[in-house]
C-alpha positions in Angstrom: 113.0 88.1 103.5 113.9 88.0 99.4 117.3 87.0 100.8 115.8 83.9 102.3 113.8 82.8 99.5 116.4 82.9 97.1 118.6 81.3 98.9 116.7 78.3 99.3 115.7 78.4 95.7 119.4 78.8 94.5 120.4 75.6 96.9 117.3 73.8 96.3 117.7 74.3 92.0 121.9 73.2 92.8 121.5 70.3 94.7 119.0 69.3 92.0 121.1 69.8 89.2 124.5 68.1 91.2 122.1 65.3 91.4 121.0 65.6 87.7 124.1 66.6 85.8 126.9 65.4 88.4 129.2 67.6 90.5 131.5 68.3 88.0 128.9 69.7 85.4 126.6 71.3 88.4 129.6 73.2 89.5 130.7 74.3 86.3 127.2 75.9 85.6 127.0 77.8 88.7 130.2 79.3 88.3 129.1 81.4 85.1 127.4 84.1 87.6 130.4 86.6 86.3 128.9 85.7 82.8 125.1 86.9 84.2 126.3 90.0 86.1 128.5 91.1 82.9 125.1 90.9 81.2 122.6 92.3 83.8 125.3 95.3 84.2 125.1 96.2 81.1 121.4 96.0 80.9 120.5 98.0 84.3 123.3 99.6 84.8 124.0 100.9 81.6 127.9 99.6 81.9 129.9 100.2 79.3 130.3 97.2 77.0 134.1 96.8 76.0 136.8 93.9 74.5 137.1 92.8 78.3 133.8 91.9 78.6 133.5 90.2 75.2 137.2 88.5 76.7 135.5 87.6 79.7 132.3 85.8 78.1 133.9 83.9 75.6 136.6 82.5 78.3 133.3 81.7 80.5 131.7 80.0 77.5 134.5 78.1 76.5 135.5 76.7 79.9 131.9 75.6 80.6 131.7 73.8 77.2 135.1 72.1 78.1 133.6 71.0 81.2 130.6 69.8 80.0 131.4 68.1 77.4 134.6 66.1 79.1 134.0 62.8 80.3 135.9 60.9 83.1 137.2 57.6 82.8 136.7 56.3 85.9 139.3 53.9 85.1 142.0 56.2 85.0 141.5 57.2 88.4 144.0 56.0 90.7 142.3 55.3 93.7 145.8 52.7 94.8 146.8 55.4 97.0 143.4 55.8 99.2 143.6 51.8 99.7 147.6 52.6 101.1 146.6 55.3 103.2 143.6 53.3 105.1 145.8 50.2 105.8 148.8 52.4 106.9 146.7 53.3 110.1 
């Protein structure tokens, strides 16, 4: 039953923050869940705290502010290719 309701909350709160944030920043948020279960292991489960994990986190960390704070130039996008491939057929 917990299984359930957390898995509608946990799509329900994505899908709200894709439509929020954007994919791209959605995305990057929910794929710090190695930074939470570093942190919840070491609280419950008394795991020992060493330079990987401290590694670990501050990779997380910086990849999500990298990803936040990048913006696209939608511009720069080459969408030529998409128009060759629809006329080809």
């Amino acid at each position: 039953m917990s299984f359930i309701f957390g898995q509608v909350i946990g799509d329900t709160s994505y899908l709200k923050a894709q439509k929020e944030l954007g994919t791209a920043k959605a995305l990057s948020i929910s794929m710090t869940f190695p930074l939470f279960t570093f942190i919840m292991s070491i609280i419950f489960l008394n795991y020992p705290f060493d330079i990987r994990i401290i590694i670990s986190i501050l990779f997380i960390g910086i990849g999500v502010v990298i990803i936040a704070t990048s913006k696209i130039n939608l511009e720069d996008v080459n969408v030529s290719n998409r128009d060759q491939v629809s006329s080809s057929k």
